[in-house]
C-alpha positions, 0 to 999 in steps of 0.5 A: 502637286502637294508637298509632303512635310514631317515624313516619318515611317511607322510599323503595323501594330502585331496584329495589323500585320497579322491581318494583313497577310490574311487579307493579302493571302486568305480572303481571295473567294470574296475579293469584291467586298473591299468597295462595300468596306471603303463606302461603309467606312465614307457613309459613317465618315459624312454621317460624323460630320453631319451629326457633328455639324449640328452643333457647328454648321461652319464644319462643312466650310461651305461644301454641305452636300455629302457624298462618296465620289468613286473614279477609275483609271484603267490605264494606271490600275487604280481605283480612288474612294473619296468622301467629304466628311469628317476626315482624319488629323495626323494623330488619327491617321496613325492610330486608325490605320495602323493600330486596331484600337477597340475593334476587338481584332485580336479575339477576330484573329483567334476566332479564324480558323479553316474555312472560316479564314475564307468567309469575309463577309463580315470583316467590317464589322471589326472596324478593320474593313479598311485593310480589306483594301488589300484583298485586291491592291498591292499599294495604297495611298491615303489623303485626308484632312479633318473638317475644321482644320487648316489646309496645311493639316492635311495628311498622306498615309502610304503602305504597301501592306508589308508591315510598315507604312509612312505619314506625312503633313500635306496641303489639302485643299478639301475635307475629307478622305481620299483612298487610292488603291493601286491594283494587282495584276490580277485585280484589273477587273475591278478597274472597270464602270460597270463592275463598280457599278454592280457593287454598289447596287449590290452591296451599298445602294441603300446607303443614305449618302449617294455614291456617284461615278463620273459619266463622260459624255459627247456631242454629236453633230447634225448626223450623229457623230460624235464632235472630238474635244467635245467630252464633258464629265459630269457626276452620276449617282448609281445607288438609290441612297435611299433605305425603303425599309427605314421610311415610314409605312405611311410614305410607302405605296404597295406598288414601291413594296412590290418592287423592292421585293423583285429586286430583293428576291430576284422575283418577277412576280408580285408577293402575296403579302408583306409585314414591315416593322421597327422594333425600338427598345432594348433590341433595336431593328426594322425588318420587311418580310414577304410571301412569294407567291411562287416557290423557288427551284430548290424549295424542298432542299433544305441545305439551299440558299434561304433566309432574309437578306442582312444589312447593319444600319443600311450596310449590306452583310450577306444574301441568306443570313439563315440564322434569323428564321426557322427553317420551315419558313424558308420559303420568307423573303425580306430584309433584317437591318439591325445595329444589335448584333455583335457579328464577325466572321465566324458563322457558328459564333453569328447562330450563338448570339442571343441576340440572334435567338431573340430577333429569331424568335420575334420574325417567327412570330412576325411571318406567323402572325403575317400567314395568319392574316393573309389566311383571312384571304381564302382565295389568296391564301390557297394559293400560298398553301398550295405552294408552300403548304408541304414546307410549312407542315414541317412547323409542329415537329421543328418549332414547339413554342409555335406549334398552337399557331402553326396548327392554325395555319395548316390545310387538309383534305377532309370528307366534309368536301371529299375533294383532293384540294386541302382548303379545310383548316383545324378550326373549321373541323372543330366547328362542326364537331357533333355534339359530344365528339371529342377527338379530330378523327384523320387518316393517311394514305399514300393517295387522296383516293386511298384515303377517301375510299380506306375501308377505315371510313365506312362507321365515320360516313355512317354516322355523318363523323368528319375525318381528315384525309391525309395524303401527302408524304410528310403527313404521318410525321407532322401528325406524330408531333401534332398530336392535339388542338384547342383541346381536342386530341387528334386521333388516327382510325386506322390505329389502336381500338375504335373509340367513338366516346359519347357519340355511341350510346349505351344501346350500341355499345352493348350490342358490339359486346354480345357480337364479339362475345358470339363471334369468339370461336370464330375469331379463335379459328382465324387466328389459329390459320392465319398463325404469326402474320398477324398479331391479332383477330377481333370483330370490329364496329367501325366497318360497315360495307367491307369485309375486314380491314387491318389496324396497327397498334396505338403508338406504332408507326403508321403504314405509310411512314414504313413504306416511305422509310423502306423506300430511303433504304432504312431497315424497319422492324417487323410489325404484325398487324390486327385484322379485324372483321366485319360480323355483318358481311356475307363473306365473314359469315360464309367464312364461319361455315367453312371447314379444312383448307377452304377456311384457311384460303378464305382467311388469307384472302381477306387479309390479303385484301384488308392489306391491298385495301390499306395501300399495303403490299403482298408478300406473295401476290401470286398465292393470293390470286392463286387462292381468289381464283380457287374461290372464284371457280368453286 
């Protein structure tokens, strides 16, 4: 039993009262990061001591091993935190726990406001992780003496949390700090093993100093009962005290990678690759990112959970720390520990910073670089793409500055290997370029098949030209901001004039001038029947077994991209497209000898099919079958 000596009762600074009543009334939606505050607090105190003792090794009077003890009593409702490190003197007890020196507290109570009063996530970083404390205890009791000092030194510091706290002079026998927390009623579950247990897993088991509990433990006789009286306790570590992303690359097995990545991203099966770095100069911190190799639930919801876990200097801060990745990455696991940045409660001030914007931009570049090597694993990194692909096609139009490396990475089907899998990269396209060929020809449909049988192709396969073939919904949105690559531009065939360059020569473009020249009146004629639906007739070059086909405008919105905008709901302006007709097909040329109405029902009918041919819509299908069928039985 210690003697309190020199008692005297003290008032909370202003602003120490003012946070106490946020804590005691405001921060109940995340009471449990009170224990991740008090072991914080007792890792930096054994930290001090550690750092401290280099100099003068008698500091740790004989008792070297550092260590933050954690004991319960149901019974009474307490909880006790104690460490053996440097401790506090009386002068430091007052001026720690009850005012805010240099913590910036005043700037974190302005800063509160709404909903950010109910974010405590990351309070500690304020220096004023110790009131929360209070979250969860109506009575706290605090026993300390500094290493070093005589035993009489020691000091109790007591508060209720009401404004005003006392401190004494105690005899205490060991170094250190000692913290009793006296819980509420409604605060018994934390009175309990296996919830402080799952704390400190959770929020403090890569802390370097281990975080035991007592383990209590009987004899049994020959048959298996337990002997009363026969209870030992000895003292358990229950965190790994252990960081696995501060030891060196070269101490790490891929099997101890490949676990720590099911632990940190609740997985069960094996990334498919992973990039561990430290990053020391003006910005200092270690990150260890990873590719899943499965996606999760809610992969295609952008406002779900993502992001890299946060830790600063081995303390847990939040799950899903969103700021440090761009969100076409979302699907990156990992963890960031840095010691840079200025956090605080305030989410909004976190994405501010620029030292996020800069530790952002480095992991961009870093899981960048980690696809780019994994790509060189084609079978590995099918896999990735499979899974991820459409994610990472949103890349171009969100991130400008990486636009060049995110082209690199993307996949597509093509007519090289007219299958529905997206194996080929930009830079294979490229190198099989034909001589002369400037531009990267692709096309979007709403399906492989659409694609590869679009009437578009037929002058590409003539001539051996590869085309991308564009399927996926996102598609025409990720090629309206990727519009070139390694020089080359990226042209798409079913929009504006055919142009072919210098893979035509002069012969053939002559001939398609005398054709367009002769098929004047007849285009004049399809016009004038076909009236507004379209927006223009010509002959066209780039078919060779159908018909006609229909094409938009150069800059106009594709077809696909319309239908996907309707479907949302959204109201798109009228767009009349340009029919184009084949001079070499039997029905164009049985179309220029037709007189009256018949001519008019055969030029509806093959704009009707250019349309069904692209994937489009009929406004009126019956008209159309009414018409074929007139044609069919004449």
């Amino acid at each position: 039993m210690t003697t309190a000596t020199h008692e005297e009762t003290l008032g909370f600074q202003t602003e120490v009262k003012q946070l106490l009543h946020l804590m005691i009334h405001s921060l109940y939606s995340n009471r449990e990061i009170f224990l991740r505050e008090l072991i914080s607090n007792a890792a930096d105190a054994c930290d001090k001591l550690r750092y401290q003792a280099l100099d003068n090794d008698a500091l740790y009077e004989g008792d070297s091993e550092l260590r933050i003890e954690i004991e319960h009593d149901a019974e009474a409702g307490t909880v006790t935190v104690r460490d053996n490190g440097i401790g506090m003197n009386r002068d430091e007890v007052i001026e720690n726990l009850g005012t805010i020196a240099r913590s910036g507290t005043a700037e974190f109570l302005k800063q509160l406001s709404g909903e950010q009063q109910k974010d405590a996530r990351l309070i500690g970083q304020f220096g004023v992780g110790f009131y929360s404390g209070f979250i969860v205890a109506d009575d706290i009791t605090v026993r300390t003496r500094k290493a070093g000092t005589a035993q009489g030194d020691g000091v109790e510091w007591h508060s209720k949390g009401e404004g005003e706290f006392t401190v004494a002079d105690i005899e205490r026998e060991t170094h250190g700090t000692e913290i009793v927390l006296h819980l509420k009623e409604d605060a018994g579950e934390f009175a309990d093993d296996f919830r402080l247990q799952s704390l400190v897993r959770k929020y403090s088991d890569h802390i370097e100093v281990p975080v035991r509990m007592p383990k209590v433990e009987t004899a049994r006789d020959e048959d298996g009962n337990e002997i009363e009286g026969s209870e030992t306790t000895t003292w358990e570590t229950v965190n790994e005290a252990t960081a696995l992303w501060v030891r060196p690359k070269s101490e790490l097995t891929d099997d101890e990678y490949k676990a720590f990545y099911k632990h940190v991203a609740h997985d069960f099966s094996d990334p498919l690759t992973w990039s561990h770095n430290k990053v020391e100069g003006k910005l200092e911190y270690t990150s260890l990112l990873y590719v899943p190799g499965r996606a999760p639930f809610d992969l295609y919801e952008r406002d779900g959970a993502r992001g890299v876990k946060l830790y600063v200097q081995r303390v847990f801060i939040m799950d899903d720390a969103e700021q440090f990745l761009p969100l076409y990455l979302r699907f990156i696991k990992g963890v960031l520990d840095t010691r840079d940045l200025s956090l605080n409660v305030s989410r909004e001030l976190l994405q501010q910073d620029p030292q996020v914007e800069k530790i952002k931009s480095a992991l961009t570049k870093r899981s960048l670089d980690m696809l780019k090597k994994l790509a060189k694993d084609s079978e590995a990194y099918q896999t990735f793409w499979n899974t991820f692909g459409s994610v990472l096609k949103e890349g171009p139009a969100e991130d400008h500055a990486n636009r060049e490396k995110i082209a690199g990475l993307l996949r597509f089907s093509s007519t090289h290997a007219d299958s529905a899998t997206q194996d080929q990269s930009l830079a294979d396209y490229v190198s099989r370029m034909k001589e002369n060929q400037q531009k990267v020809y692709y096309i979007v449909a709403d399906g492989f098949n659409a694609a590869k049988n679009s009437p578009h192709l037929e002058v590409f396969r003539k001539k051996g030209i590869e085309v991308l073939l564009l399927h996926d919904r996102i598609d025409e949105w990720l090629m309206s901001h990727l519009t070139e690559f390694e020089g080359k531009s990226l042209v798409d065939v079913a929009k504006g004039d055919l142009d072919l360059g210098e893979i035509e020569d002069e012969e053939e473009k002559k001939a398609q001038e005398e054709t367009a020249k002769a098929k004047e009146d007849l285009v004049k004629r399809v016009k004038e029947a076909l009236g507004d639906e379209v927006q223009e007739v010509k002959v066209t070059h780039r078919l060779t077994d159908s018909p006609a086909c229909v094409v938009l405008p150069e800059h106009e919105m594709g077809f696909q991209m319309r239908r996907i905008m309707e479907a949302a709901g959204q109201p798109m302006p009228e767009v009349k497209p340009i029919l184009e007709l084949n001079p070499e097909h039997a029905l164009v040329a049985r179309l220029e000898g037709v007189e009256g109405d018949g001519f008019e029902d055969l030029a509806r009918i093959l704009l009707d099919q250019a349309i069904i041919a692209e994937g489009g819509h009929l406004d009126d299908p019956a008209a159309y079958v009414k018409r074929l069928n007139a044609l069919l039985s004449a």
